[in-house]
PDB file of N, CA, C and O in Angstrom:
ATOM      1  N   UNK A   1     -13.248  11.891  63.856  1.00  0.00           N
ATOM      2  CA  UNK A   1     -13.446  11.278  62.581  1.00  0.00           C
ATOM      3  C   UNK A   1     -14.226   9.979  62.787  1.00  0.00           C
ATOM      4  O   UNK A   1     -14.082   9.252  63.771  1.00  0.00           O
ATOM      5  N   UNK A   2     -14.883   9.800  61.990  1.00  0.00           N
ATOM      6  CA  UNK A   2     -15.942   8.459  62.062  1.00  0.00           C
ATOM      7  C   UNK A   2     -15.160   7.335  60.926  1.00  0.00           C
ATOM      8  O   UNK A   2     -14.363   7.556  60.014  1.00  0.00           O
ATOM      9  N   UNK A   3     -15.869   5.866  61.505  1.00  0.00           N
ATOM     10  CA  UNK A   3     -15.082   5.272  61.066  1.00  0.00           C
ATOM     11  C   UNK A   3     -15.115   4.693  59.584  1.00  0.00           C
ATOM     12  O   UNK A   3     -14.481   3.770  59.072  1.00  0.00           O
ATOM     13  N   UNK A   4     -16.317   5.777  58.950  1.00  0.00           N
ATOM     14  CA  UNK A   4     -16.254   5.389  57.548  1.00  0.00           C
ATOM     15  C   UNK A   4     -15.498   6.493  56.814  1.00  0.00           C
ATOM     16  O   UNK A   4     -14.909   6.335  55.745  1.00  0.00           O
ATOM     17  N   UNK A   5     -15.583   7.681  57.538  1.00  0.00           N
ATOM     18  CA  UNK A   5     -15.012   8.765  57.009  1.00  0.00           C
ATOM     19  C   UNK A   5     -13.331   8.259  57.280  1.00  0.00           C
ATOM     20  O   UNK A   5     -12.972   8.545  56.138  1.00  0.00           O
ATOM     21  N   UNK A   6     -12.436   7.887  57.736  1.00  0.00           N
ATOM     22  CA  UNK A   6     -11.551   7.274  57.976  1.00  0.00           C
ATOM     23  C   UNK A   6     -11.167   6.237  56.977  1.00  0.00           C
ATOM     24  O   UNK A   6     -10.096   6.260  56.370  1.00  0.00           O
ATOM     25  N   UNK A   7     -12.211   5.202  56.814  1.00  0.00           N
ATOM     26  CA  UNK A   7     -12.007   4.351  55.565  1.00  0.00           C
ATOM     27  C   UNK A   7     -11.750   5.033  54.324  1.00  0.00           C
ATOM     28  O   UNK A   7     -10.843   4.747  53.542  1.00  0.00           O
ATOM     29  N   UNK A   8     -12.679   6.039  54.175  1.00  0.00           N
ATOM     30  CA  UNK A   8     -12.717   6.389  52.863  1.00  0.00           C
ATOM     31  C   UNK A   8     -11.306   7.618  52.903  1.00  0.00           C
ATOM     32  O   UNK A   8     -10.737   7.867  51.839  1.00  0.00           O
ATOM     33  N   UNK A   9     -10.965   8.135  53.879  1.00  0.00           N
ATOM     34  CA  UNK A   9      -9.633   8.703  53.531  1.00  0.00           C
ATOM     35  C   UNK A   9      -8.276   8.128  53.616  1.00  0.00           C
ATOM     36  O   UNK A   9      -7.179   8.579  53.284  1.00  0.00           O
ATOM     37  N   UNK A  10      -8.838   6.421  54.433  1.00  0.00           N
ATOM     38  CA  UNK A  10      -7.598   5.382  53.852  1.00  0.00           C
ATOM     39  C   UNK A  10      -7.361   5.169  52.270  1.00  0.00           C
ATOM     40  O   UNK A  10      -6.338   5.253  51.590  1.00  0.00           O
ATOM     41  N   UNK A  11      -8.374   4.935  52.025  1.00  0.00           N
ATOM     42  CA  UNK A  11      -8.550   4.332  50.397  1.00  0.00           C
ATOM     43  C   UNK A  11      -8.270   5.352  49.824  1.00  0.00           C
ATOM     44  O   UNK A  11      -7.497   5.174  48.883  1.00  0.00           O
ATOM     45  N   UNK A  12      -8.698   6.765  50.064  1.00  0.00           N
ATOM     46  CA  UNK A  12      -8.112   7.794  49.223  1.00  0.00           C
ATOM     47  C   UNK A  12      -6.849   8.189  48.992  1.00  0.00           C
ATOM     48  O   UNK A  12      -6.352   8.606  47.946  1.00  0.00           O
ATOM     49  N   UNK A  13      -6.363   8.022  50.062  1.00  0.00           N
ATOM     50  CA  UNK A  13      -4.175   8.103  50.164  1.00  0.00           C
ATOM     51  C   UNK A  13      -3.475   6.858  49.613  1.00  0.00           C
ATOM     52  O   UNK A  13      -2.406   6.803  49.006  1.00  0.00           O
ATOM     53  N   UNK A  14      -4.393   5.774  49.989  1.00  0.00           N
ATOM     54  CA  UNK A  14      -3.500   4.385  48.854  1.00  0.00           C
ATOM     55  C   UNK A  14      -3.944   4.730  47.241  1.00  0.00           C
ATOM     56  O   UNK A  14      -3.156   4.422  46.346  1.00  0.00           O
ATOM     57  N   UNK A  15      -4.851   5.187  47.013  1.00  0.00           N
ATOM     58  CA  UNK A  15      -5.450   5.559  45.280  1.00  0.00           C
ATOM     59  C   UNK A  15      -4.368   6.733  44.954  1.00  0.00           C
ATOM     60  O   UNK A  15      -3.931   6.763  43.804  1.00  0.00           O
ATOM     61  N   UNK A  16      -3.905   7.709  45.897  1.00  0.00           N
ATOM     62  CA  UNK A  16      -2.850   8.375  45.466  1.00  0.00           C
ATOM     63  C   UNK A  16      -1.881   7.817  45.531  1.00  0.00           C
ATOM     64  O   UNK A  16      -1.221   8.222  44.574  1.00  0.00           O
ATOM     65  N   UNK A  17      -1.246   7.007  46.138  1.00  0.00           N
ATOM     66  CA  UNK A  17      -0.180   6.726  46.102  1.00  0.00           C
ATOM     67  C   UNK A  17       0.110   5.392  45.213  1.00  0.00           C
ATOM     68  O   UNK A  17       1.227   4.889  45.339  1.00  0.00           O
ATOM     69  N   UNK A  18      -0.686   4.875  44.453  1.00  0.00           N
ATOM     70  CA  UNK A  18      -0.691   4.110  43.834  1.00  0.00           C
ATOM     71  C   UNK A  18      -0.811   4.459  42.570  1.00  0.00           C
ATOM     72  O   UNK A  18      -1.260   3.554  41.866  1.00  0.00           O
ATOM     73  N   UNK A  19      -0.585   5.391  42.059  1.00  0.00           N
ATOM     74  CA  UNK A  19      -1.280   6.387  41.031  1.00  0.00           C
ATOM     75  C   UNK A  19       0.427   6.621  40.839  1.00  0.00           C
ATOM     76  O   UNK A  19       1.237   6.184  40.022  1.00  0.00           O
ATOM     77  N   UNK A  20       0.540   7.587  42.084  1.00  0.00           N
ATOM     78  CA  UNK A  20       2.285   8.461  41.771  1.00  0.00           C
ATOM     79  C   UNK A  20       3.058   7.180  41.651  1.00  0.00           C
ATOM     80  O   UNK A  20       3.831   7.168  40.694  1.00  0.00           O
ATOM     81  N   UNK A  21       3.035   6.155  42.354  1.00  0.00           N
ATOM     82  CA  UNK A  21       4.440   4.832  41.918  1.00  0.00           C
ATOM     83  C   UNK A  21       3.708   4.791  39.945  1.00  0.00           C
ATOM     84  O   UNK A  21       4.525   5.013  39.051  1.00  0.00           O
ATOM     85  N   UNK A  22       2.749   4.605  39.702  1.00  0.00           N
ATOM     86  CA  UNK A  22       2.700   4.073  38.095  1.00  0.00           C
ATOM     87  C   UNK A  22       3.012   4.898  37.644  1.00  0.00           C
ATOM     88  O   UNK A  22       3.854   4.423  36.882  1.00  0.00           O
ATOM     89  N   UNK A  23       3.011   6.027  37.458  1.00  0.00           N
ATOM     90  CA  UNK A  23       3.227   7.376  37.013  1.00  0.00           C
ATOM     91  C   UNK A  23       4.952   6.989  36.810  1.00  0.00           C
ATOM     92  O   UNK A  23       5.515   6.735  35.745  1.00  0.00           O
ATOM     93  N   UNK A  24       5.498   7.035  38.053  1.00  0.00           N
ATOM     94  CA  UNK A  24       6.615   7.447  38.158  1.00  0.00           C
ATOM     95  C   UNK A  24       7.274   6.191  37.066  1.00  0.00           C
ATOM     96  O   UNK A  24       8.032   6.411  36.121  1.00  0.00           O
ATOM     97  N   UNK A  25       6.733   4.818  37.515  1.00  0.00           N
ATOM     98  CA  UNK A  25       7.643   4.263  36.708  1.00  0.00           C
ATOM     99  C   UNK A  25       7.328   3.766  35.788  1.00  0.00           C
ATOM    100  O   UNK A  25       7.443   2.571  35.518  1.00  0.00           O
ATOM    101  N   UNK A  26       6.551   5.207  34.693  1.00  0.00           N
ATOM    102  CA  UNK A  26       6.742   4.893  33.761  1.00  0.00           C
ATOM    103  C   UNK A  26       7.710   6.202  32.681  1.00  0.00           C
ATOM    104  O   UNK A  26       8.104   6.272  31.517  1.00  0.00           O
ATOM    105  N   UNK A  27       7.729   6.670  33.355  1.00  0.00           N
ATOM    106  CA  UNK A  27       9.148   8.113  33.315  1.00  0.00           C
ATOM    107  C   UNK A  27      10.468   8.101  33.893  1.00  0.00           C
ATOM    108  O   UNK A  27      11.101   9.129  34.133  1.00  0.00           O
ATOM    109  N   UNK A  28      11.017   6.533  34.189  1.00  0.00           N
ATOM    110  CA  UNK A  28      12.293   6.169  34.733  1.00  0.00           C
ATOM    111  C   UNK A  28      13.141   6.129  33.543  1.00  0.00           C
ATOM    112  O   UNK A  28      14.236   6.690  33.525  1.00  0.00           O
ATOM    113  N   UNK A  29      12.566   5.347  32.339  1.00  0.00           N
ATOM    114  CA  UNK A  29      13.594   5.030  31.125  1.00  0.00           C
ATOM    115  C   UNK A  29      12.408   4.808  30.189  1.00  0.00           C
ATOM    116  O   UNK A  29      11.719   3.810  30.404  1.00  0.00           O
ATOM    117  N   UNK A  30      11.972   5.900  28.822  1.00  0.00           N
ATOM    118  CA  UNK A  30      11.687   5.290  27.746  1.00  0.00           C
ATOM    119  C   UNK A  30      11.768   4.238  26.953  1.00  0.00           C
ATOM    120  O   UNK A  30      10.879   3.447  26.638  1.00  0.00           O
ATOM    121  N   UNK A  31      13.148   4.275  26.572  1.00  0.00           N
ATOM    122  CA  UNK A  31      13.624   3.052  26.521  1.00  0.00           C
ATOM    123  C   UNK A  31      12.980   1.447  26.854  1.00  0.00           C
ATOM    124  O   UNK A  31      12.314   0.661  26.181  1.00  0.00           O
ATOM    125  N   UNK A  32      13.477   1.417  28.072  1.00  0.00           N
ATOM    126  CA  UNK A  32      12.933  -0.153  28.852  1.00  0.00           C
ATOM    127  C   UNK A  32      11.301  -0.139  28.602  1.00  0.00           C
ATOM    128  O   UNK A  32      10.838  -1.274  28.497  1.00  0.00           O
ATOM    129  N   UNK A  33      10.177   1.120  28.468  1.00  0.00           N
ATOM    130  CA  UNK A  33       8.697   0.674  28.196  1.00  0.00           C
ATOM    131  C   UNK A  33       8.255   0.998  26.591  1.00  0.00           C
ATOM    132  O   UNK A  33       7.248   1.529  26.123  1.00  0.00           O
ATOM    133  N   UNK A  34       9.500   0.420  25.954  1.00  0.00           N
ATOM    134  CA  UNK A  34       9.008   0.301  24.332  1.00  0.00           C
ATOM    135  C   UNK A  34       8.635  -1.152  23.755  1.00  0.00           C
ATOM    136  O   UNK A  34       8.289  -1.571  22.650  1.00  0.00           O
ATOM    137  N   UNK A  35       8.833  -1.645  24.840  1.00  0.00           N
ATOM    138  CA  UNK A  35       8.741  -3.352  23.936  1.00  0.00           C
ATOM    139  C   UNK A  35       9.502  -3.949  24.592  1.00  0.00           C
ATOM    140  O   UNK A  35       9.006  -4.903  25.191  1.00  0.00           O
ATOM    141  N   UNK A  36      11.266  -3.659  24.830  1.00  0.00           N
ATOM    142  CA  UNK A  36      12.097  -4.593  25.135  1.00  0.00           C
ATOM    143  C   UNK A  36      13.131  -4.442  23.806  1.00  0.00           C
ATOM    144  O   UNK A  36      13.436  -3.339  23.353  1.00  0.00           O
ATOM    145  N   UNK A  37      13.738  -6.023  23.120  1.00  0.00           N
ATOM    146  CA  UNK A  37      14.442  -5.670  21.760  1.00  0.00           C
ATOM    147  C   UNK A  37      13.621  -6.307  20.807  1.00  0.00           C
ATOM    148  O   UNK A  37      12.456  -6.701  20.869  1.00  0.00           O
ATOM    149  N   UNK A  38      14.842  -6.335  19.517  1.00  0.00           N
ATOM    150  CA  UNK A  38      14.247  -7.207  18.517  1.00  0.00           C
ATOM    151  C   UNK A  38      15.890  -7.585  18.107  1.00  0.00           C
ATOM    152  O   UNK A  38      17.020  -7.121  17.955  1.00  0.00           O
ATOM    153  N   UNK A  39      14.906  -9.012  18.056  1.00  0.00           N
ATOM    154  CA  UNK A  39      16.398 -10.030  17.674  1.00  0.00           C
ATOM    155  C   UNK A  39      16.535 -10.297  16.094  1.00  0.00           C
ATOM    156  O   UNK A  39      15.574 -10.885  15.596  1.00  0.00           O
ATOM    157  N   UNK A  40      17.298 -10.046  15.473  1.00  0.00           N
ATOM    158  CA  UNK A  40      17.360 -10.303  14.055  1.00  0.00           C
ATOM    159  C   UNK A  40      16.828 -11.715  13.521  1.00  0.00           C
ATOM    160  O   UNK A  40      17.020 -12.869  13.904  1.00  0.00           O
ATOM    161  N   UNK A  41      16.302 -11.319  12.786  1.00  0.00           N
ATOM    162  CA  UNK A  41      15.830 -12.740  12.013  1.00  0.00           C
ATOM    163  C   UNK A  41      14.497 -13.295  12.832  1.00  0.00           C
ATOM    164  O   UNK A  41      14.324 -14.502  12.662  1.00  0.00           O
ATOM    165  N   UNK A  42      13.627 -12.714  13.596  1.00  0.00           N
ATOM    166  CA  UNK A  42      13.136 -13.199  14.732  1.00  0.00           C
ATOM    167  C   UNK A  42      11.908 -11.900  15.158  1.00  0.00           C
ATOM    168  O   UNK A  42      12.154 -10.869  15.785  1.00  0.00           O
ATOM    169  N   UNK A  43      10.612 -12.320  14.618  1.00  0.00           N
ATOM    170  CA  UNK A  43       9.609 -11.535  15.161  1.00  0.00           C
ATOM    171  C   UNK A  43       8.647 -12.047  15.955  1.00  0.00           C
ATOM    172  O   UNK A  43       7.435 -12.006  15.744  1.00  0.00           O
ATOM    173  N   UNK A  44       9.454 -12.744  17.276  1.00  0.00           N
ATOM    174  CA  UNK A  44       8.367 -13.142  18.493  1.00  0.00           C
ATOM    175  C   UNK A  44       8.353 -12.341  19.401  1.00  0.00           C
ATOM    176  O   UNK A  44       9.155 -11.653  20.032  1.00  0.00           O
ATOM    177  N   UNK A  45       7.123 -12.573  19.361  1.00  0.00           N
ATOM    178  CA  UNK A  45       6.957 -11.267  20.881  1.00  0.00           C
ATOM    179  C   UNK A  45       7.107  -9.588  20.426  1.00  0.00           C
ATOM    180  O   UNK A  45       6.671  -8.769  21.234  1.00  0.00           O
ATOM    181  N   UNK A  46       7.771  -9.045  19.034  1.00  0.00           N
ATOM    182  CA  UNK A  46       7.579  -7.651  18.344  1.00  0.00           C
ATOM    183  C   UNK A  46       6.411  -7.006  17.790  1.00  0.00           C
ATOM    184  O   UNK A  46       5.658  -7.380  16.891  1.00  0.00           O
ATOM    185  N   UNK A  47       6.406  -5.882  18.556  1.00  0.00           N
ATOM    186  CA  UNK A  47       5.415  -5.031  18.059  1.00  0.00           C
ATOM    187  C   UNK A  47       6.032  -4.060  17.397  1.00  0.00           C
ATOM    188  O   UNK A  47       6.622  -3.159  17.993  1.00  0.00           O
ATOM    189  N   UNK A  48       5.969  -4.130  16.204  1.00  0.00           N
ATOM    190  CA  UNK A  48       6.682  -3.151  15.149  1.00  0.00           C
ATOM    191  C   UNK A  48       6.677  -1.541  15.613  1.00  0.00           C
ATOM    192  O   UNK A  48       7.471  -0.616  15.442  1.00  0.00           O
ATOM    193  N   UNK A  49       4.983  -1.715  16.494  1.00  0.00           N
ATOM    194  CA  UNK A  49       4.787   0.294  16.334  1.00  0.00           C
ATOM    195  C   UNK A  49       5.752   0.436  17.514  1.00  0.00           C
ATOM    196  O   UNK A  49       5.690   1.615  17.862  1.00  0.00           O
ATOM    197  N   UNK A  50       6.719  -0.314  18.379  1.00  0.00           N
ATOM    198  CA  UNK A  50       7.119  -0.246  19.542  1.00  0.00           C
ATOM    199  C   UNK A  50       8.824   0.011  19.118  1.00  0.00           C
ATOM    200  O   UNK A  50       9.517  -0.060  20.133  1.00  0.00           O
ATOM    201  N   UNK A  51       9.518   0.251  18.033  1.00  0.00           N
ATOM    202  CA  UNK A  51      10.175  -0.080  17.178  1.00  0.00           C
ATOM    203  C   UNK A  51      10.344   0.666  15.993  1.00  0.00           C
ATOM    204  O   UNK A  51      10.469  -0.037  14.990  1.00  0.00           O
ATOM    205  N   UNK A  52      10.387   2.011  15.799  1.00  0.00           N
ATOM    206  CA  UNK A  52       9.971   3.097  14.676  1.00  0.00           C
ATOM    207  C   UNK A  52      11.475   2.992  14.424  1.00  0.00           C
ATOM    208  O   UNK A  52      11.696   2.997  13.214  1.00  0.00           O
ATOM    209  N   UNK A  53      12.478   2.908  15.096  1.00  0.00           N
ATOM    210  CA  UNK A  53      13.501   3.131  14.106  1.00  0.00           C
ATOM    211  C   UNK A  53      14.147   1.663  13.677  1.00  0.00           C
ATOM    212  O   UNK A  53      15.281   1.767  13.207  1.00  0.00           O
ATOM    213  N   UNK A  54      13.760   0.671  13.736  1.00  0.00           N
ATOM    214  CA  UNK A  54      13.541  -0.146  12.805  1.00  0.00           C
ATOM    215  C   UNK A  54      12.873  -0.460  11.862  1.00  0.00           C
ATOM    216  O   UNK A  54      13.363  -0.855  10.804  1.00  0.00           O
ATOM    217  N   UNK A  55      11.104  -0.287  12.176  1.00  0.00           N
ATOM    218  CA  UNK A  55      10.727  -0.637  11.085  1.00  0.00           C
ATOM    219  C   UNK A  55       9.615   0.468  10.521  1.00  0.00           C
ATOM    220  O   UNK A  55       8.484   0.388  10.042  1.00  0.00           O
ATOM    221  N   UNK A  56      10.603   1.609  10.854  1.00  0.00           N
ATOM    222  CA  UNK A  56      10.137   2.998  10.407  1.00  0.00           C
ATOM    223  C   UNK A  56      10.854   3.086   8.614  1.00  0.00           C
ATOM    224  O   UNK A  56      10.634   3.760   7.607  1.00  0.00           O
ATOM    225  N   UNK A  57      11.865   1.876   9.049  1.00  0.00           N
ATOM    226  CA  UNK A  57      12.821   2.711   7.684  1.00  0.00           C
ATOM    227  C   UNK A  57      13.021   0.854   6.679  1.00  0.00           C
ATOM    228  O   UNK A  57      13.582  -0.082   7.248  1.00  0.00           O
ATOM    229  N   UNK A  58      12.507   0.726   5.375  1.00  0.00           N
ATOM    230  CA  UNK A  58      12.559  -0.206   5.300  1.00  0.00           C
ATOM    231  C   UNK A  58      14.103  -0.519   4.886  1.00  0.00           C
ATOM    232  O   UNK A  58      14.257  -1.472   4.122  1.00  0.00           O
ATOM    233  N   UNK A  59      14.987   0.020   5.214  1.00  0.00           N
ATOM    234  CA  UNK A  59      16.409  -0.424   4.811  1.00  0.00           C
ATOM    235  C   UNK A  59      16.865  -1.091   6.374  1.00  0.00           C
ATOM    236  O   UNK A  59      17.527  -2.125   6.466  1.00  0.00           O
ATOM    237  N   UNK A  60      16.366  -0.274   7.594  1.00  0.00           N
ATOM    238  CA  UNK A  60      16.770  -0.287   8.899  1.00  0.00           C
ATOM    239  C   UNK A  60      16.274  -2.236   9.167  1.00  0.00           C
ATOM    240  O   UNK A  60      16.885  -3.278   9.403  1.00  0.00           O
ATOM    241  N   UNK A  61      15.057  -1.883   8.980  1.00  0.00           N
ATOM    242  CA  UNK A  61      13.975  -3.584   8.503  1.00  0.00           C
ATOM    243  C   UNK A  61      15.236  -4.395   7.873  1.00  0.00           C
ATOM    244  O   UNK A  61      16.248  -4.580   8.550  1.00  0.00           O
ATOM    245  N   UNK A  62      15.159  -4.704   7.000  1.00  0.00           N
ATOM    246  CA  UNK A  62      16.587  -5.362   5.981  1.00  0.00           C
ATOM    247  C   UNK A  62      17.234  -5.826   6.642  1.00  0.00           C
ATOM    248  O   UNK A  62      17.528  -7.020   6.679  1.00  0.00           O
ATOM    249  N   UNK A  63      17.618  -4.935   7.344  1.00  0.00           N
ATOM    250  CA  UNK A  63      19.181  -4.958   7.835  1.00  0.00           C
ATOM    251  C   UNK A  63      18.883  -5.992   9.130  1.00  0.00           C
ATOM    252  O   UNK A  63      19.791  -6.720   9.531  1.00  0.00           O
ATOM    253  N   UNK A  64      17.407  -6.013   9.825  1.00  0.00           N
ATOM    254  CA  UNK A  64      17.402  -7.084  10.456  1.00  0.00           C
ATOM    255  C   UNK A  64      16.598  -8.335  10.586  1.00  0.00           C
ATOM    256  O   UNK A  64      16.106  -9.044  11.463  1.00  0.00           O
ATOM    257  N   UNK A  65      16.729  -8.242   8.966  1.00  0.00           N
ATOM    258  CA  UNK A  65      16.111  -9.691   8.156  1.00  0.00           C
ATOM    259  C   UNK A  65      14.922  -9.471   8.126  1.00  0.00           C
ATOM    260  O   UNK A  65      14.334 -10.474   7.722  1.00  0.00           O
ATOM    261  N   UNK A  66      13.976  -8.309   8.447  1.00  0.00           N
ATOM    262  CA  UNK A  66      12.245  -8.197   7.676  1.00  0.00           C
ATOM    263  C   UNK A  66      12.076  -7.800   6.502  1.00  0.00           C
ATOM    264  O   UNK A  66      13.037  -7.390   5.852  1.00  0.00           O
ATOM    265  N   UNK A  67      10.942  -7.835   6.039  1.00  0.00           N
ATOM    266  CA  UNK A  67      10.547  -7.445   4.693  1.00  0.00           C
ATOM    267  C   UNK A  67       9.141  -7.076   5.290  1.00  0.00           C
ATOM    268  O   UNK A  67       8.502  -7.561   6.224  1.00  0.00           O
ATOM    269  N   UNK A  68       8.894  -6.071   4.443  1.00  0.00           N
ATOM    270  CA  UNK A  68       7.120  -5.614   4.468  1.00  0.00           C
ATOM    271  C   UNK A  68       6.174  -6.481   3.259  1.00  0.00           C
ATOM    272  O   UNK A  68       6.214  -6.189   2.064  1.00  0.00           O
ATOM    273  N   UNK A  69       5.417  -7.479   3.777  1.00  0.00           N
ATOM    274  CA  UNK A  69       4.911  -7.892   2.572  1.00  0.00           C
ATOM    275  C   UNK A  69       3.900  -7.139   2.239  1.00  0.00           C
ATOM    276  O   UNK A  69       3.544  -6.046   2.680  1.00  0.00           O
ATOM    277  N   UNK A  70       3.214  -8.193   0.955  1.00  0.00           N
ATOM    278  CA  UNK A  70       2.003  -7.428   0.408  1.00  0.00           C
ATOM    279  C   UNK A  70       1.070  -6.544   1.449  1.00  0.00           C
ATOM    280  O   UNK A  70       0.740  -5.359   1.497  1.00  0.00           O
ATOM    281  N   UNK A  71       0.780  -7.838   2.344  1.00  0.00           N
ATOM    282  CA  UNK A  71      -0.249  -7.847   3.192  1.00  0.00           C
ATOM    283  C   UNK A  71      -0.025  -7.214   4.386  1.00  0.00           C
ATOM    284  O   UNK A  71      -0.358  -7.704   5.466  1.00  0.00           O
ATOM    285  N   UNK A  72       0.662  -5.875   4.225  1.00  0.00           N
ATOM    286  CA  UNK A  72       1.101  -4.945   5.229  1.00  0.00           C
ATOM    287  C   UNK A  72       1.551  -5.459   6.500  1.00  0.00           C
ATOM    288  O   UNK A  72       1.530  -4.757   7.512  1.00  0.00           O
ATOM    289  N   UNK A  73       1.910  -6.512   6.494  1.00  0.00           N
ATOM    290  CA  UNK A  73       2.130  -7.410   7.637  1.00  0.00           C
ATOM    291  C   UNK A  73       3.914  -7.313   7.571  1.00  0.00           C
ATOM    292  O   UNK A  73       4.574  -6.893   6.621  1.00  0.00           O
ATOM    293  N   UNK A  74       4.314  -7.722   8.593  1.00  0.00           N
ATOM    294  CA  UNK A  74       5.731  -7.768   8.396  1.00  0.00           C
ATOM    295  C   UNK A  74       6.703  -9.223   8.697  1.00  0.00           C
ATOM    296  O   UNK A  74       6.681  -9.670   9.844  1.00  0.00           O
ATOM    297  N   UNK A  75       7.340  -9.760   7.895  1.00  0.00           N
ATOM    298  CA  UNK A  75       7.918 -11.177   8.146  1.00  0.00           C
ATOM    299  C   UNK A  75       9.554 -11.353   7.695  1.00  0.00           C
ATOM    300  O   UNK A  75      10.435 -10.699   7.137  1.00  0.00           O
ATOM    301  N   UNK A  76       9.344 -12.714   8.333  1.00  0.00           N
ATOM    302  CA  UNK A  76      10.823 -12.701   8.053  1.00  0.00           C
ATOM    303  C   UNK A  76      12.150 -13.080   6.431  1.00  0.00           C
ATOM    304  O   UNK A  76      11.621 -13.803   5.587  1.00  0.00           O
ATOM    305  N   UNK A  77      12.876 -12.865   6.261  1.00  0.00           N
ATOM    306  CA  UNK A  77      13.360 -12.788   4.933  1.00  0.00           C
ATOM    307  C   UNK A  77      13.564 -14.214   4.967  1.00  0.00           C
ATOM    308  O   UNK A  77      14.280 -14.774   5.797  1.00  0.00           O
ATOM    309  N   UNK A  78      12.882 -14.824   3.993  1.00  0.00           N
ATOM    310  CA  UNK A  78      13.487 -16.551   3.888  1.00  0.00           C
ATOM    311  C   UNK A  78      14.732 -16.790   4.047  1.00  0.00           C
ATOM    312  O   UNK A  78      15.457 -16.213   3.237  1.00  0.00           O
ATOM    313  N   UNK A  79      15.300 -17.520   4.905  1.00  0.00           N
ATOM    314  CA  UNK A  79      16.445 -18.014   4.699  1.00  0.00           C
ATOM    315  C   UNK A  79      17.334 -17.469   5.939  1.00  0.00           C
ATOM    316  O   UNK A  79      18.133 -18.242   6.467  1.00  0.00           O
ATOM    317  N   UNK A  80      17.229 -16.455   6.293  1.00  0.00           N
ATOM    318  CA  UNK A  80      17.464 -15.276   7.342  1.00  0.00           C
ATOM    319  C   UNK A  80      18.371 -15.795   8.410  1.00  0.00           C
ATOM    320  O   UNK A  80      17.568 -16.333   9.173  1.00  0.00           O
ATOM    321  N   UNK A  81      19.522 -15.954   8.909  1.00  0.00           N
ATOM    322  CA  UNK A  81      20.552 -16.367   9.787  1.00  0.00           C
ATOM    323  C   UNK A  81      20.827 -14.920  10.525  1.00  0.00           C
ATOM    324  O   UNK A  81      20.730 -13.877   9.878  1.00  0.00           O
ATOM    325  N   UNK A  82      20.990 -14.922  11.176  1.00  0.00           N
ATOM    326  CA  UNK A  82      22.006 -14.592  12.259  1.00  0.00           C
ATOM    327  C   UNK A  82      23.703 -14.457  12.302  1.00  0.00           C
ATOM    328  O   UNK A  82      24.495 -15.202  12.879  1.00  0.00           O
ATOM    329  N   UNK A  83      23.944 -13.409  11.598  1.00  0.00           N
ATOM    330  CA  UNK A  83      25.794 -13.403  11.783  1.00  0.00           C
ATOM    331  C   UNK A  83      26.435 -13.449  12.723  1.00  0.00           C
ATOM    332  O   UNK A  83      27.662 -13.434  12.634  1.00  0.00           O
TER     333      UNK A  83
END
């Protein structure tokens, strides 16, 4: 084997194997690669589309102090505490 042909079948086994670890962990837990949570009363850091059964349902929303405004945007209910 020559020593470029060698290089290039180094680089080819780290490109696989760097491939199967991302792969893999991203099929460990659905869950953990949706976003993370959402804290009531509190849309920092939320990506709604990350979040369908919250703010798939606007009662589910409500319930943790959003509202859908006009402006298809989503915010928080004035006043909004934390029980």
């Amino acid at each position: 084997m020559t020593r470029n042909t060698a290089v290039v079948a180094i680089a080819a086994a780290l490109g696989i194997l760097g491939t199967t670890a991302a792969v893999a962990s991203f099929n460990i837990d659905d869950r953990r690669n949706k976003g993370g949570y959402v804290i009531p009363c509190s849309l920092d850091g939320v990506n709604p589309v990350h979040h369908p059964d919250i703010f798939g349902s606007p009662a589910a929303a409500r319930s943790y102090g959003f509202y859908l405004g006009p402006d298809r945007a989503w915010h928080v209910v004035p006043g909004c505490r934390t029980r």
